[in-house]
C-alpha positions in Angstrom: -48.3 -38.3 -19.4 -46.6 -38.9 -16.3 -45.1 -41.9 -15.5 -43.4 -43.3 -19.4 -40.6 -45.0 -19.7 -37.9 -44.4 -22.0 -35.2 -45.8 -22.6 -32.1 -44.4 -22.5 -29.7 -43.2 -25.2 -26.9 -46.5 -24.0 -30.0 -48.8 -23.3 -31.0 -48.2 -26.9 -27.6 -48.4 -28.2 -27.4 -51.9 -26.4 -30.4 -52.7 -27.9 -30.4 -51.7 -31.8 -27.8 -53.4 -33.0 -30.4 -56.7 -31.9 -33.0 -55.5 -34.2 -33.7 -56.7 -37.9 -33.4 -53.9 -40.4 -34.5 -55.8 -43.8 -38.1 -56.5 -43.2 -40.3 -56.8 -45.8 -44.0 -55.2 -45.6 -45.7 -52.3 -43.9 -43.5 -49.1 -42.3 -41.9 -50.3 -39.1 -43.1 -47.9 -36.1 -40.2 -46.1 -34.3 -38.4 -49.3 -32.6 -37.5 -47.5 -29.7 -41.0 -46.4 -28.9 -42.4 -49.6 -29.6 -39.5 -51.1 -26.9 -40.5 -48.4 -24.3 -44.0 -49.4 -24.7 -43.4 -53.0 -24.0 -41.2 -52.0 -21.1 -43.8 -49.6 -19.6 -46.8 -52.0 -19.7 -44.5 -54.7 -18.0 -43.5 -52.4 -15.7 -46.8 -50.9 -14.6 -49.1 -53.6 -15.7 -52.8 -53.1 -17.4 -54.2 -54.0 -20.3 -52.3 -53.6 -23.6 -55.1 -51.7 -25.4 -54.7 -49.1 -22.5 -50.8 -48.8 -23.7 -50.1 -44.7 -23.7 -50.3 -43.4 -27.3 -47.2 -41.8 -26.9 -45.5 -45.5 -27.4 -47.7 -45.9 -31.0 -50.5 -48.1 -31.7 -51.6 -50.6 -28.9 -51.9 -53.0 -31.0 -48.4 -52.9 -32.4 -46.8 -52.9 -28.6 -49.0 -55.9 -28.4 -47.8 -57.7 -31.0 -44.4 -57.1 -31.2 -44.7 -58.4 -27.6 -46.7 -61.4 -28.2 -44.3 -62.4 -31.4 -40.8 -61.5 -30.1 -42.0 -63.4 -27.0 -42.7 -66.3 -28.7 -39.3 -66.5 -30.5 -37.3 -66.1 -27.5 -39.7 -69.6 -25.7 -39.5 -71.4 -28.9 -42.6 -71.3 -29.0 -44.7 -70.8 -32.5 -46.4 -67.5 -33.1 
C-alpha cells in the first residue's frame, strides 16, 4: 500500500529502549509495527478499524494507543 509509514532504523533505536520487555500474557505483536501503525493513523487520520493490515490487527494499534495514551495524561485506562 502506498502511503505507510515506517519508522526508521535510528527512530526505532530511539524508541525500543522505552519499551517494556517482561509482560506477562498473550504474544506481543512486532512493536515496531504496532508504533508505525499508530504513527500512520495520526498522520493521515481515519478510523482505527480502517488501520492498513500491514501494521497488525486494528484493534491492537487501537489499543495500544488508547492505553499508552492514557499513561502518558495520567489518566486511568
Amino acid at each position: 500500500m502506498a502511503g505507510e509509514f515506517w519508522l526508521s532504523d535510528r527512530q526505532w533505536a530511539a524508541i525500543e529502549p522505552l519499551l517494556p520487555t517482561n509482560q506477562l500474557g498473550a504474544h506481543r505483536v512486532d512493536d515496531r509495527h504496532v508504533i508505525s501503525g499508530i504513527v500512520h493513523m495520526l498522520k493521515n487520520g481515519g478510523r482505527w478499524q480502517d488501520c492498513p493490515v500491514c501494521y497488525g490487527p486494528s484493534t491492537t494499534i487501537y489499543n495500544r494507543y488508547h492505553r499508552w495514551s492514557g499513561r502518558a495524561s495520567g489518566r486511568a485506562c
